[in-house]
PAGU-765848 format. One record per residue (C-alpha): x, y, z; residue in three letters; residue number from 1. Coordinates in Angstrom, 3 decimals. Each point is the difference from the previous one (the first is absolute). Last residue first. Layout:
N
X,Y,Z,ALA,NUM;
...
END
This chain:
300
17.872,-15.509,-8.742,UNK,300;
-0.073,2.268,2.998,UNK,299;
-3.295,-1.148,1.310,UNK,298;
1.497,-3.542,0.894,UNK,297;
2.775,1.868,1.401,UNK,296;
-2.359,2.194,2.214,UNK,295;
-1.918,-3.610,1.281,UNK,294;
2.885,-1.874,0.879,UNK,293;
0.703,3.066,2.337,UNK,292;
-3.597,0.017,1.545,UNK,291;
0.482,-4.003,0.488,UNK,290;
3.140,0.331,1.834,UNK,289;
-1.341,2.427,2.445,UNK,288;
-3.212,-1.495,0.414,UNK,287;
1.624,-3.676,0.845,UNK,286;
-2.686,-2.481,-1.046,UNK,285;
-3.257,-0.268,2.123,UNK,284;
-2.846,-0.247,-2.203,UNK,283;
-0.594,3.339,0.482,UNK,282;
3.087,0.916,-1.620,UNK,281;
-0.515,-2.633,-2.794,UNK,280;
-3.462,1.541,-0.822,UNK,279;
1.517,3.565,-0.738,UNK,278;
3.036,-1.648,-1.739,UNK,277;
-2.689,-1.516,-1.816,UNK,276;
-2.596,3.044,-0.884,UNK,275;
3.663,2.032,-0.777,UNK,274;
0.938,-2.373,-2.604,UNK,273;
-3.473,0.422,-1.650,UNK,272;
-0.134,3.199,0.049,UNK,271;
3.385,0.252,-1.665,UNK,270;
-1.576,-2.208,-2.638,UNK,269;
-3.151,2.054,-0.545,UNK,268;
2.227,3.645,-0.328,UNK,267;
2.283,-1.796,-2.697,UNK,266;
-2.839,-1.204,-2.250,UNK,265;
-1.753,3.634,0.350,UNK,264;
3.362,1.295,-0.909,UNK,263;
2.633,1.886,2.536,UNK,262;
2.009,2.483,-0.426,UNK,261;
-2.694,3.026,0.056,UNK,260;
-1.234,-1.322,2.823,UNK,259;
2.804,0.191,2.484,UNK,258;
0.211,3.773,-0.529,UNK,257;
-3.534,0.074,-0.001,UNK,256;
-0.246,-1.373,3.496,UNK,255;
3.066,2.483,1.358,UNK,254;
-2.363,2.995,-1.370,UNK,253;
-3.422,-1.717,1.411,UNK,252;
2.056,-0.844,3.350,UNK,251;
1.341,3.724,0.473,UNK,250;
-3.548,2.235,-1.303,UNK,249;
-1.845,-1.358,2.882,UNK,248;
-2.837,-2.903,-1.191,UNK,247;
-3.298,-0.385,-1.272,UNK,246;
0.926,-2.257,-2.725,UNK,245;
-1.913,2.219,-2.741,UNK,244;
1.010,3.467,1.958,UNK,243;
3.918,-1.056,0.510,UNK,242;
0.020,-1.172,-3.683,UNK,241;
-1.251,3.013,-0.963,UNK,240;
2.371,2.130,1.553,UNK,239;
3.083,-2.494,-0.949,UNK,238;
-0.898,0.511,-3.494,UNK,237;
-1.703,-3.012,-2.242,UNK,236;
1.638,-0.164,-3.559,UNK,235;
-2.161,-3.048,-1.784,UNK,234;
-3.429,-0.425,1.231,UNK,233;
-0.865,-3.137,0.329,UNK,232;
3.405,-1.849,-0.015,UNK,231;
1.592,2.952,1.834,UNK,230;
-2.804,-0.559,2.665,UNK,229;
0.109,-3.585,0.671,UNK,228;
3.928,-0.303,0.219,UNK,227;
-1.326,3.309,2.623,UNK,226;
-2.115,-2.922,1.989,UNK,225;
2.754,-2.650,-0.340,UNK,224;
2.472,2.927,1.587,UNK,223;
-2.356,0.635,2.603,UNK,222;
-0.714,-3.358,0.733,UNK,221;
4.143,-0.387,0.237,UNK,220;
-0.286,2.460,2.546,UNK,219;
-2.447,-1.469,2.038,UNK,218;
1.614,-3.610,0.217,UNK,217;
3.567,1.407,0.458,UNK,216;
-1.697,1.856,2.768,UNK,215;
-1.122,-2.572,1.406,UNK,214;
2.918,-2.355,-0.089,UNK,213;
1.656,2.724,1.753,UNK,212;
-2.100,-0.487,2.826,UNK,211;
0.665,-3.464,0.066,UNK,210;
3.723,0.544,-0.129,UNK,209;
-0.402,2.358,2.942,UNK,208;
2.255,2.994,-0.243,UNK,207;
2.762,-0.113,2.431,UNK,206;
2.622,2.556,-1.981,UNK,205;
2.011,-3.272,-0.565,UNK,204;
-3.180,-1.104,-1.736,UNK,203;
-0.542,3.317,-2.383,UNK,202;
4.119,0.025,-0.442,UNK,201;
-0.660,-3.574,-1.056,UNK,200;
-2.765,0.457,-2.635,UNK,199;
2.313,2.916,-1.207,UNK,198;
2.851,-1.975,-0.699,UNK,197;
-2.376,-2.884,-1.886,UNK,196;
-1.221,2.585,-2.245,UNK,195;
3.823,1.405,-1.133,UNK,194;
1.092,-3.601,-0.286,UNK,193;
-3.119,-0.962,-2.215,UNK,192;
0.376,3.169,-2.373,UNK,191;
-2.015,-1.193,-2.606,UNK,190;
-2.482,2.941,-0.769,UNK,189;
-2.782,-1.269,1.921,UNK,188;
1.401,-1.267,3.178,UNK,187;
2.317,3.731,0.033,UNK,186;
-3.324,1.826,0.210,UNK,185;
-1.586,-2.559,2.175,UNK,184;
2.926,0.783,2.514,UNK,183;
0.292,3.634,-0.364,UNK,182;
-4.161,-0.309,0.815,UNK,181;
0.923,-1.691,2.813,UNK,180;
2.378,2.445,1.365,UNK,179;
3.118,-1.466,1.999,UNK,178;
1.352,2.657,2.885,UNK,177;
3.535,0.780,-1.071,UNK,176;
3.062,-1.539,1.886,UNK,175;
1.884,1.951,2.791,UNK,174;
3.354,0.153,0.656,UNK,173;
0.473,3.986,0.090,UNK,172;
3.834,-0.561,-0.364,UNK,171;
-0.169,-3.030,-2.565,UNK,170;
-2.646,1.426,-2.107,UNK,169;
1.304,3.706,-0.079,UNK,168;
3.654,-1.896,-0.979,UNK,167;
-1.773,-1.686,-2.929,UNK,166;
-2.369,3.278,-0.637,UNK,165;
2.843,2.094,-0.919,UNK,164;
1.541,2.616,2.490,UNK,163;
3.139,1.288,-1.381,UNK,162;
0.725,1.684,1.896,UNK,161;
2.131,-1.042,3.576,UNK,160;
-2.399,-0.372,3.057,UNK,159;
-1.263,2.216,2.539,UNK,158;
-2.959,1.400,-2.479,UNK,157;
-1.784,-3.733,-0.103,UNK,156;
-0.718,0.605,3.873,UNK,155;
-1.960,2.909,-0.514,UNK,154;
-1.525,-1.040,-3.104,UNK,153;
-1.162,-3.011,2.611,UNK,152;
-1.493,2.369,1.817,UNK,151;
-1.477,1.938,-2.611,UNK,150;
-1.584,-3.206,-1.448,UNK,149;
-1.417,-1.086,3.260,UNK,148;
-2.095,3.607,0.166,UNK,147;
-1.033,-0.234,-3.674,UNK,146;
-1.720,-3.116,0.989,UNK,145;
-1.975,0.018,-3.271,UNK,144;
1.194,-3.031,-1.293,UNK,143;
3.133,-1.313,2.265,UNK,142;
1.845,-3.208,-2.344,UNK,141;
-1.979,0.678,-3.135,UNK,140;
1.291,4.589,0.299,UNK,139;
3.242,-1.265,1.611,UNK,138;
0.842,-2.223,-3.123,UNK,137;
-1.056,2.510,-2.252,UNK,136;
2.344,2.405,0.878,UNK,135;
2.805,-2.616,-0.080,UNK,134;
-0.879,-0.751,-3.390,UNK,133;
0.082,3.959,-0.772,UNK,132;
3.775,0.323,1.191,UNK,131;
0.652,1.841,3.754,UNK,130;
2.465,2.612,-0.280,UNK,129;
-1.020,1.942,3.243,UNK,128;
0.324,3.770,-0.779,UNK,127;
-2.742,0.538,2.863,UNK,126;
-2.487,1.691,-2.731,UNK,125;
1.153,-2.915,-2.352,UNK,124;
-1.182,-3.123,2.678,UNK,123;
-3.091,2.203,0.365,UNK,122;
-0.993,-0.329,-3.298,UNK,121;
1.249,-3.462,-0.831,UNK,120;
-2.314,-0.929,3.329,UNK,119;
-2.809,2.207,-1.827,UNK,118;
0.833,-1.611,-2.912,UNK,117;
-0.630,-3.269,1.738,UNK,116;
-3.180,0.588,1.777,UNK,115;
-1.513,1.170,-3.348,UNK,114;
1.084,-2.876,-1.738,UNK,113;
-1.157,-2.194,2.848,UNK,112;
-3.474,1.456,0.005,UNK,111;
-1.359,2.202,2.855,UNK,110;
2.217,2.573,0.269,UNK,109;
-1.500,2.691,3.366,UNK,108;
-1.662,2.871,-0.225,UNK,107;
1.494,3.145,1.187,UNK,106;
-2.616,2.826,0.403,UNK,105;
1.770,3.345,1.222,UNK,104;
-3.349,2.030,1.308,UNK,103;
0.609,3.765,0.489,UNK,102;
-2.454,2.588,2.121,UNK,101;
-3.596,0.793,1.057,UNK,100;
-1.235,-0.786,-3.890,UNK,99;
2.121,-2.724,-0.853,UNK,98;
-0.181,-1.507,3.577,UNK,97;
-3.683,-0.134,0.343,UNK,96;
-0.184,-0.882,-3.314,UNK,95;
1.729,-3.204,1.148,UNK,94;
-1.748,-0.398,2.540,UNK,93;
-3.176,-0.317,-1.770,UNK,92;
1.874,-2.404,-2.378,UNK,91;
0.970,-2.575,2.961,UNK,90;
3.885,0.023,0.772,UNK,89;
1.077,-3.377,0.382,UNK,88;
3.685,0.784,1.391,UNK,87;
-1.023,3.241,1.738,UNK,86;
3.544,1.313,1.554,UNK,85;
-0.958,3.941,0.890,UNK,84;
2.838,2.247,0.185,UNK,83;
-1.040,2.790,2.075,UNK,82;
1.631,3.292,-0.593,UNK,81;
-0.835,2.822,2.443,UNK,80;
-2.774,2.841,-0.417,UNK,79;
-2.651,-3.439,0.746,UNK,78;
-3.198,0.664,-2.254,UNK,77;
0.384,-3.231,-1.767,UNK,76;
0.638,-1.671,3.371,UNK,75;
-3.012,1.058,1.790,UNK,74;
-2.290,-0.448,-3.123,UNK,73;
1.093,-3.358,0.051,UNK,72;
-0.714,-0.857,3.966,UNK,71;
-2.951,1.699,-0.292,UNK,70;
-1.161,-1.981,-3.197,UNK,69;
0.523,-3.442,2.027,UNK,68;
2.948,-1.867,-0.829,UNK,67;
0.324,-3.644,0.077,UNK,66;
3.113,-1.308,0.880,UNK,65;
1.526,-3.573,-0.529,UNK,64;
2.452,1.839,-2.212,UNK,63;
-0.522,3.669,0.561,UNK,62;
3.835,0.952,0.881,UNK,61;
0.715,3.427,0.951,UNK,60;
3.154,1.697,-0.835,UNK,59;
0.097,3.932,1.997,UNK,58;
1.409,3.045,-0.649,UNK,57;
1.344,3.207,1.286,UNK,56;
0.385,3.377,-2.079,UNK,55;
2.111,2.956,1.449,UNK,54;
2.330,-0.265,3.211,UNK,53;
-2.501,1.228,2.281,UNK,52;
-1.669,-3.475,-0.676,UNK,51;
-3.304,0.077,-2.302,UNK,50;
-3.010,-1.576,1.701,UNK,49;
-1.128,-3.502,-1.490,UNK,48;
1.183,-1.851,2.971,UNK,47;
-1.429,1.263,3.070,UNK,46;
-3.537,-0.811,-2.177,UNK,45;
1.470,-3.938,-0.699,UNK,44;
-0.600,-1.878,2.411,UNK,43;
-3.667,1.179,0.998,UNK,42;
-1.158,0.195,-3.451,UNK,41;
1.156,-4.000,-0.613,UNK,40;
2.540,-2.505,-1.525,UNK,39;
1.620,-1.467,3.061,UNK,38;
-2.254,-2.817,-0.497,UNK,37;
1.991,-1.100,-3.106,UNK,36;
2.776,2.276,-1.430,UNK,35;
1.242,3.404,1.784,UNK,34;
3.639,1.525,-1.188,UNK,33;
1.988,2.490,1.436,UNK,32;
2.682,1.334,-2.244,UNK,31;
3.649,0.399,-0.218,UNK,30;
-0.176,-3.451,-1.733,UNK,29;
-2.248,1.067,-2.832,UNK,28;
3.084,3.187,-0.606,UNK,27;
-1.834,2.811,-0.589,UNK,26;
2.261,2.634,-2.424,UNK,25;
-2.879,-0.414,-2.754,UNK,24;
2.277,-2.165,-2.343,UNK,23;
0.180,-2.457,3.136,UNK,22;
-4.112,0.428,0.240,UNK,21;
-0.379,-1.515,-4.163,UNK,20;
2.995,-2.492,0.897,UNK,19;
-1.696,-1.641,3.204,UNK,18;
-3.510,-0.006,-1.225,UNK,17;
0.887,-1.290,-3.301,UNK,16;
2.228,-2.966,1.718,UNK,15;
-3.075,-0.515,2.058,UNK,14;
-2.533,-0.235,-2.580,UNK,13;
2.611,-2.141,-2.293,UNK,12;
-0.227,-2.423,2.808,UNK,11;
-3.582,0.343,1.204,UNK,10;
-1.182,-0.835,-3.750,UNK,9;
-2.747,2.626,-1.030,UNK,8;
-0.459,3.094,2.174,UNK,7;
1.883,3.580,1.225,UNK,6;
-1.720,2.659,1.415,UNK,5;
1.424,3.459,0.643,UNK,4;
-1.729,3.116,1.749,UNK,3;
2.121,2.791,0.368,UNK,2;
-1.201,1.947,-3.125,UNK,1;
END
């Protein structure tokens, strides 16, 4: 069947389009390719008839496109190959393309575990000896910019092996976005240095101290509200939390991980601290200053 779609993250969707038509003898470069408001009948009929040299082919992009059921039923039907690129893929177009031809879904790492095996994937498939630390320093530095970590995968393979996440560090020279839920989580467990280095990656990063107040204030409500919970009704899963707090799964999980390390005696005095440094921000002291005299405080 000539028809081929290929969705998820446009990276991976274009690396599977390229490979799956290279194994097919159709180089993606050899062919023409429509995207945008190129993308319609008129453009492409002289292009879905076979060549005298055997089968043709043709990529089209469909991002920013919205294609009418002529326009799909003219390129499932196509006697050449066409190599559809449909990032976001709704379902009925995806049966569209199961039934009428092949659809190559490639979704994207989400997580930074997942991001960084698939960077320690990738690093193997290219015989690039790059250790698991370094890995995961590409995967907090980029997320799920798979397209920044090739590049700089690129650059990484013109140097001597082995690649370990010091040298990594120094070439990419980039420091990780701070998380404030990495930062609460290090607060409660006694890591002050580890807290206080995230609450300045989040400030270098431009994040407004005031802001971040906020959601120091939220989260820590979540946390005194799951305290609650545990107390009430012992073992409390991240599901239910989510439902009783009326929350996303991520904040009642990272909530309950503070929670379950802090008493109800803890939980009121770290309210307590954060109710000043609150009122001392507004009062006019130095935000920055105060925030970080604030994360040591709720470090021991």
């Amino acid at each position: 069947m000539p028809l081929i779609a290929f969705s998820g993250n446009r990276f991976l969707a274009e690396e599977a389009l390229r490979g799956t038509l290279a194994a097919r003898g159709l180089p993606a470069r050899d062919l023409p390719r429509l995207a945008g408001e190129e993308v319609s009948a008129e453009a492409l009929a002289p292009l879905l008839a076979p060549s005298l040299f055997g089968d043709g082919g043709v990529v089209v992009d469909l991002a920013g496109v919205k294609p009418d059921k002529a326009l799909l039923e003219l390129l499932a039907s196509a006697p050449v190959t066409v190599a559809v690129l449909d990032e976001a893929a709704p379902p009925t177009r995806v049966k569209l393309y199961e039934a009428r031809g092949e659809h190559v879904a490639s979704p994207a790492p989400q997580k930074t575990g997942d991001v960084a095996g698939w960077v320690a994937g990738r690093a193997k498939k290219t015989s690039l000896k790059l250790d698991r630390e370094a890995a995961l320093y590409l995967a907090e530095v980029f997320g799920p910019d798979l397209t920044a970590i090739a590049g700089e995968l690129n650059k990484l393979a013109l140097l001597d092996p082995p690649l370990t996440a010091d040298l990594v560090r120094r070439v990419v020279g980039r420091e990780p976005p701070g998380d404030s839920f990495a930062m609460l989580g290090a607060a409660t467990t006694g890591k002050p240095g580890e807290a206080v280095t995230q609450l300045r990656r989040l400030l270098a990063s431009g994040e407004d101290p005031f802001k971040l107040m906020g959601a120091v204030v939220w989260q820590y409500s979540l946390v005194a509200r799951c305290v609650a919970l545990t107390q009430q009704e012992g073992r409390v899963t991240e599901a239910a939390a989510a439902a009783r707090l009326g929350v996303k799964p991520y904040p009642a999980k990272k909530a309950l991980e503070v929670a379950r390390r802090l008493s109800e005696a803890k939980i009121r005095a770290h309210l307590a601290r954060i109710l000043d440094a609150d009122l001392a921000m507004k009062r006019g002291l130095d935000p920055a200053v105060t925030l970080e005299r604030l994360i040591v405080q709720l470090s021991v």
